[in-house]
C-alpha positions as CSV (number, residue, x, y, z in Angstrom):
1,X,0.0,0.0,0.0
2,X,1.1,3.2,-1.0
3,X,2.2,6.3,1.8
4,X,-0.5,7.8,-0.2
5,X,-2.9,5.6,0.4
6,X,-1.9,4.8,4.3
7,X,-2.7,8.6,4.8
8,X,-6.1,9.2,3.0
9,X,-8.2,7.9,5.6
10,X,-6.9,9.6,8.5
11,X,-9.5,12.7,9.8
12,X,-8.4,16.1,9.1
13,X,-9.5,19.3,10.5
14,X,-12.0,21.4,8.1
15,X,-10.4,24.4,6.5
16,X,-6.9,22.6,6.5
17,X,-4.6,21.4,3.6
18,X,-5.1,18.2,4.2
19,X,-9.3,17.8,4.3
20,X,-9.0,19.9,0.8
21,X,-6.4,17.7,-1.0
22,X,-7.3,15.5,-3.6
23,X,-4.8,12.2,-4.5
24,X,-5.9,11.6,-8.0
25,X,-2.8,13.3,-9.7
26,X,-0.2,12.0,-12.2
27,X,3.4,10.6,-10.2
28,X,6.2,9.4,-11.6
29,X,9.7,8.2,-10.6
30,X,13.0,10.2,-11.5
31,X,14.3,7.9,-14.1
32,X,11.0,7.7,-16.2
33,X,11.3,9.8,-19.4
34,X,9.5,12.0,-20.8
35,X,7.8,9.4,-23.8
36,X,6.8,7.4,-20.5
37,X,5.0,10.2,-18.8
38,X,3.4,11.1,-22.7
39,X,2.2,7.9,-22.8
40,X,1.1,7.6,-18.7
41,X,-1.0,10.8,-20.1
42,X,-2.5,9.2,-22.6
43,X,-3.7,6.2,-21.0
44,X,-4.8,7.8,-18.2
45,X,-6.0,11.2,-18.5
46,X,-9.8,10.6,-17.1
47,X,-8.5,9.3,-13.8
48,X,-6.8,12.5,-12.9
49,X,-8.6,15.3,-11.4
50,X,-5.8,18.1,-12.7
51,X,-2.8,18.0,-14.7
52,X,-1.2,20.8,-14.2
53,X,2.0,19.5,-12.5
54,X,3.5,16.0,-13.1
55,X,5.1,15.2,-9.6
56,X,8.4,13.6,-9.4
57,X,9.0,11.4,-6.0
58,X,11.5,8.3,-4.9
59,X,10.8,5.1,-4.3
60,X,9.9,5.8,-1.0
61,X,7.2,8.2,-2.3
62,X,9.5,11.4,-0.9
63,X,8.3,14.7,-3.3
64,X,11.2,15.1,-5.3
65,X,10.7,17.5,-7.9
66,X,7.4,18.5,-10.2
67,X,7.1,19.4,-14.2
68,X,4.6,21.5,-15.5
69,X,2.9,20.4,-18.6
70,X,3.9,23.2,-20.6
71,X,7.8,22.2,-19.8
72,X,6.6,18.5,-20.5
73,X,6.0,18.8,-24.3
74,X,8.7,21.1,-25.0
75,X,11.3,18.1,-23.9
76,X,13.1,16.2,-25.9
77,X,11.0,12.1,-25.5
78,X,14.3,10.5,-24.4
79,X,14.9,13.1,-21.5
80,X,14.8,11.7,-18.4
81,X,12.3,13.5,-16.3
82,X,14.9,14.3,-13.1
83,X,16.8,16.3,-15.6
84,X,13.8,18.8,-15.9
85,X,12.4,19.2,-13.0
86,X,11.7,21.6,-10.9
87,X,13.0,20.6,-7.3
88,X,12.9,23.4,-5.0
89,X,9.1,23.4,-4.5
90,X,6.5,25.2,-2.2
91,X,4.9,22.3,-0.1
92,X,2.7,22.8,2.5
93,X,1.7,20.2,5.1
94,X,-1.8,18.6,6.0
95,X,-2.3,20.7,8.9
96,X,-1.4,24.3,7.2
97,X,-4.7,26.5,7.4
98,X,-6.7,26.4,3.8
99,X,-6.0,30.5,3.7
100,X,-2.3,30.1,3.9
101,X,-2.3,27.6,1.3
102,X,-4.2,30.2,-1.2
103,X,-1.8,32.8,-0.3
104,X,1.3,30.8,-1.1
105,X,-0.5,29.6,-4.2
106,X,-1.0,33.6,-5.1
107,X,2.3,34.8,-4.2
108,X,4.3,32.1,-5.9
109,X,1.9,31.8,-9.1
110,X,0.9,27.7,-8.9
111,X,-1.9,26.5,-10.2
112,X,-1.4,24.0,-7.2
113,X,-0.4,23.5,-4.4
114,X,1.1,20.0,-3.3
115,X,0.7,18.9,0.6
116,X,3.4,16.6,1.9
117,X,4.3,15.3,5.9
118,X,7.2,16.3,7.9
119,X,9.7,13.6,6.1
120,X,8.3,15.4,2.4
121,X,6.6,12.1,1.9
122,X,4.1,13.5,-0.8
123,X,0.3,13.2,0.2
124,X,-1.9,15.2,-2.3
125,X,-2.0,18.5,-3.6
126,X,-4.8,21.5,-3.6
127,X,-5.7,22.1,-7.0
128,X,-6.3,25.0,-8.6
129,X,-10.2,25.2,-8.8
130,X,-9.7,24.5,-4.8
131,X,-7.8,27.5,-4.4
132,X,-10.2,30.0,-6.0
133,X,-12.9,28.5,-3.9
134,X,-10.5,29.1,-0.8
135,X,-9.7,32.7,-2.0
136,X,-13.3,33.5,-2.7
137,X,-14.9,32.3,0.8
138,X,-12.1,34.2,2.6
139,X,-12.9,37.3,0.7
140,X,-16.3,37.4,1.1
141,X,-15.7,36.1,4.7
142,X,-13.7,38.9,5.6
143,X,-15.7,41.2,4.1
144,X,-18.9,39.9,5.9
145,X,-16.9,40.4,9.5
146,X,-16.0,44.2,8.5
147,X,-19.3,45.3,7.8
148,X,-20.1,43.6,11.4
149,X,-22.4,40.8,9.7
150,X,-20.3,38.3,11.2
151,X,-18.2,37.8,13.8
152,X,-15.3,34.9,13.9
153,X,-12.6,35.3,16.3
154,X,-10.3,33.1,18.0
155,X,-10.3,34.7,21.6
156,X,-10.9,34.2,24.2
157,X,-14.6,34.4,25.9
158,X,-14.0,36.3,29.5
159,X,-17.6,35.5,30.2
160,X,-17.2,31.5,29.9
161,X,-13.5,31.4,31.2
162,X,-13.1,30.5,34.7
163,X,-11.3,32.7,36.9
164,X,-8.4,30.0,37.3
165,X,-8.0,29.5,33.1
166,X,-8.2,33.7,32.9
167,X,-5.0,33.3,35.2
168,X,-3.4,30.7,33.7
169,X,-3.4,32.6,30.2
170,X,-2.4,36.0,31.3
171,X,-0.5,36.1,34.8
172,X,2.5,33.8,33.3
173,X,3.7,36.9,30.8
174,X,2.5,39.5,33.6
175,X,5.2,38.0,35.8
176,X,7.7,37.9,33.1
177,X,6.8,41.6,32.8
178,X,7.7,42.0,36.7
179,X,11.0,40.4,36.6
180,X,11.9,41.9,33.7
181,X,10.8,45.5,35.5
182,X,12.4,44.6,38.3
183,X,15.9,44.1,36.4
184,X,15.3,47.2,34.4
185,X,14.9,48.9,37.8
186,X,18.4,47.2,39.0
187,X,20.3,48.2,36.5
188,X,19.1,51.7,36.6
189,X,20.8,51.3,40.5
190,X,24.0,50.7,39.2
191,X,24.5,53.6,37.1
192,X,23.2,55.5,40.3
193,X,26.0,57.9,40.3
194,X,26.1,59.0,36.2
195,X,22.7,59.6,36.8
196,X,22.9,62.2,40.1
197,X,25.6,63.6,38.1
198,X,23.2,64.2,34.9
199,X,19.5,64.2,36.1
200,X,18.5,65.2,32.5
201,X,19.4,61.5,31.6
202,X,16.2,60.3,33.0
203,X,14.0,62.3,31.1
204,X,15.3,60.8,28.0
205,X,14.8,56.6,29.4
206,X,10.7,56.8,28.2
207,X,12.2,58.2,24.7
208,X,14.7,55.7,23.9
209,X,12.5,52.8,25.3
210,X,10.0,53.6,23.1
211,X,11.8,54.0,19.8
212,X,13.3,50.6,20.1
213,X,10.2,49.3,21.3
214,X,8.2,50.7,18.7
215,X,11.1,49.5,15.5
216,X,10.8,45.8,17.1
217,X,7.1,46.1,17.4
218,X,7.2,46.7,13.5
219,X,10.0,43.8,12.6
220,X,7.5,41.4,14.6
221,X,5.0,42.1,12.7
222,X,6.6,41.6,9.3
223,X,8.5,39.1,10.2
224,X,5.6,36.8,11.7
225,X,3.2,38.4,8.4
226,X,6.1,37.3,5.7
227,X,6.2,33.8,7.9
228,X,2.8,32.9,7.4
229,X,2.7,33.6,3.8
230,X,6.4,31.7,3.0
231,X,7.7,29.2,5.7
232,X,10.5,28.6,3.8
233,X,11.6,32.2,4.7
234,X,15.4,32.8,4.2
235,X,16.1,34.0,7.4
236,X,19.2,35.5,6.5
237,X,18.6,37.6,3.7
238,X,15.7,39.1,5.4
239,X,17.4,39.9,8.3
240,X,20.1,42.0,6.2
241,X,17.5,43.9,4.1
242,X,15.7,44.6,7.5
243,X,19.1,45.6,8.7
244,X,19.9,48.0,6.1
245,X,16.2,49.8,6.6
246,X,16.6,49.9,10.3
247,X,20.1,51.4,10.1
248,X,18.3,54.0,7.9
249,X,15.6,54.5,10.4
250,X,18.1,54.8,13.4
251,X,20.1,57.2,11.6
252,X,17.4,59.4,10.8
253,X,16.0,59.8,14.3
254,X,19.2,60.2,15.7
255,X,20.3,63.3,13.8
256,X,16.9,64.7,14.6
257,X,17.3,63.9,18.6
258,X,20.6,65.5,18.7
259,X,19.3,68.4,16.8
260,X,16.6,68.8,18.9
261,X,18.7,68.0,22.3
262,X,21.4,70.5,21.2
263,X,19.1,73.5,20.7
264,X,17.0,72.7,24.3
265,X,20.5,72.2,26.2
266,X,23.3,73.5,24.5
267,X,25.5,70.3,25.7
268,X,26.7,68.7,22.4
269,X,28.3,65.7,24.7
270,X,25.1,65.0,26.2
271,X,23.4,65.2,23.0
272,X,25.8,62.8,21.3
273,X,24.8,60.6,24.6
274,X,20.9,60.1,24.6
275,X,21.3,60.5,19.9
276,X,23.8,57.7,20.2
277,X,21.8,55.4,22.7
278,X,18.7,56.0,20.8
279,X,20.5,54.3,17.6
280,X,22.1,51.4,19.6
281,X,18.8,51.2,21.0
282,X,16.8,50.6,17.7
283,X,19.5,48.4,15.7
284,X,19.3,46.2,19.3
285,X,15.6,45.5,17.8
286,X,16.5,43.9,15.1
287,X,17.5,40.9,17.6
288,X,14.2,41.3,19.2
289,X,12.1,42.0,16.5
290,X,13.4,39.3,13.9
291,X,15.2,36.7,15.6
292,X,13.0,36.0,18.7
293,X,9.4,35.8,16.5
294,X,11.8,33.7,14.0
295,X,13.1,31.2,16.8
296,X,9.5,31.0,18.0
297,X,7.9,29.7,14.2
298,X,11.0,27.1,14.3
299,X,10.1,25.4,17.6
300,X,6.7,25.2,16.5
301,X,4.9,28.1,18.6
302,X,3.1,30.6,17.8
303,X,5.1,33.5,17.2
304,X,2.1,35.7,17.8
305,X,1.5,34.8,21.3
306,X,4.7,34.5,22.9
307,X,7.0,36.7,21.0
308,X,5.7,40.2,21.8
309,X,5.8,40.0,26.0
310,X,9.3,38.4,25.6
311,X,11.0,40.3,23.0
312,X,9.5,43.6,24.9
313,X,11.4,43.0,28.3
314,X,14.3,42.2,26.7
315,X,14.5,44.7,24.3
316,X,13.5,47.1,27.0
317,X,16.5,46.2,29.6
318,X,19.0,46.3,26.8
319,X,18.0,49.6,26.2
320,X,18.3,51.1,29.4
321,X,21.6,49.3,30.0
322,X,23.1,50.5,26.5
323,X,21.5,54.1,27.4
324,X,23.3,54.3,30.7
325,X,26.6,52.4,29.2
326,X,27.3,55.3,27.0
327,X,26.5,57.6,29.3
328,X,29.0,56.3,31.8
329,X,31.9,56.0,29.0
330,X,31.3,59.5,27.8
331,X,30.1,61.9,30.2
């Protein structure tokens, strides 16, 4: 019995990749040419549901590669099918959320989609009349809850929550928050003296806290957005184009700051302080806005949930101890 087979009974949740895929599609092996697949066509064409891609997997049924049907007929009949594939595919697996599939589909302009487990064993694929359908009851979906008609939301219902649950969901990041004060607090203590010396420096801890906050708060955003539309992410290259726009940002904000410092105080060293902090401050973010939402979708939890409490008190004691660091050295 084939993987494909194994898997098609099992129960999957509505409005996932898997309930929505459909088997019924043309496979071959790597070695089989391209007369073979012409011929598999032929044969066979009324048992397939789509034939849009011809997929490519091993023996042990692990998605190797896929060849559109345009590319098919353009090959020479003695070509060997691994020599024109395409390998570096978007998959999705059986659990991905129907919506994500059609956005992937979209963005990467596939008439389908195919669905595959965690070893790439190849299960199905969402075809292309499924992801129009998809697309379409989203829209209208979407466009039903913003004019108020109807109302789908995954949060949580205060009113049928018990008090304990309520605590359990909120109190654990709260605390987190504490501690987190708590050693933002400390390490304020231990740059006591700077600070007597230069009371003006704590006017200026709500400013750079919030820049940096604010230039995560973006990153996370994006970062968990641009996730959920391509899991296969390179995390690299996005972090340097991110880089490159935050250094811009920081740069910007900090000649203004200093400007603006040097006319209200007439103390260029302190304004090269509190400018200086302020742009340490908000290329720090790009740790705690990329990396930490990134680190989050790789360990399989929701980068949504978890990402923003944590990446916040962090972000905010490095701040304060970069702020007061700089001051130290240069006033």
């Amino acid at each position: 019995m084939s993987h494909i087979e194994k898997t098609s009974n099992l129960i999957h949740a509505s409005e996932t990749a898997g309930h929505l895929m459909i088997h019924n599609v043309p496979i071959v092996a790597e070695t089989d040419t391209i007369a073979h697949i012409e011929k598999l066509l032929l044969e066979k064409v009324h048992t397939f549901a789509t034939i849009d891609y011809i997929f490519v997997v091993n023996t042990k049924n692990v998605l190797k590669g896929a060849v559109s049907i345009k590319d098919l007929f353009r090959a020479d009949k003695s070509t060997a099918v691994d020599d024109i594939m395409t390998r570096d595919l978007i998959t999705v697996r059986a659990h991905t959320d129907q919506e994500r599939v059609a956005l992937l589909a979209v963005r990467h302009n596939l008439k389908s989609v195919p669905v595959v487990d965690k070893d790439m064993h190849f299960l199905g694929i969402i075809p292309s009349d499924t992801i129009l359908q998809i697309l379409d009851s989203e829209s209208v979906e979407d466009i039903l809850r913003f004019g108020g008609v109807i109302h789908k939301t995954t949060f949580d219902d205060v009113f049928h929550l018990s008090i304990f649950k309520s605590l359990q969901y909120r109190l654990p990041w709260l605390l987190l928050g504490l501690f987190g004060g708590i050693l933002t607090s400390g390490i304020i203590g231990n740059f006591e003296e700077v600070l007597s010396k230069n009371l003006v420096l704590a006017t200026f801890i709500p400013l750079i806290v919030y820049m940096a906050d604010a230039v995560g708060t973006q990153m996370e955003a994006f970062i968990i957005r641009d996730l959920a539309i391509d899991p296969k992410l390179t995390f690299m290259r996005y972090f340097f184009r991110q880089f490159s726009v935050v250094a811009i940002i920081g740069a910007i904000v900090s000649v203004i700051l200093f400007g603006i410092s040097s006319l209200l105080y007439h103390d260029t060293k302190l304004s090269i302080v509190i400018s200086l902090s302020l742009f340490c401050a908000i290329m720090s973010s790009i740790i705690s806005g990329l990396a930490i939402p990134f680190i989050f979708n790789k360990i399989n939890l929701d980068p949504a949930n978890a990402s923003g409490p944590i990446a916040t008190i962090l972000q905010d004691v490095f701040s304060v101890f970069v702020y007061f660091s700089i001051a130290s050295l240069l006033l």
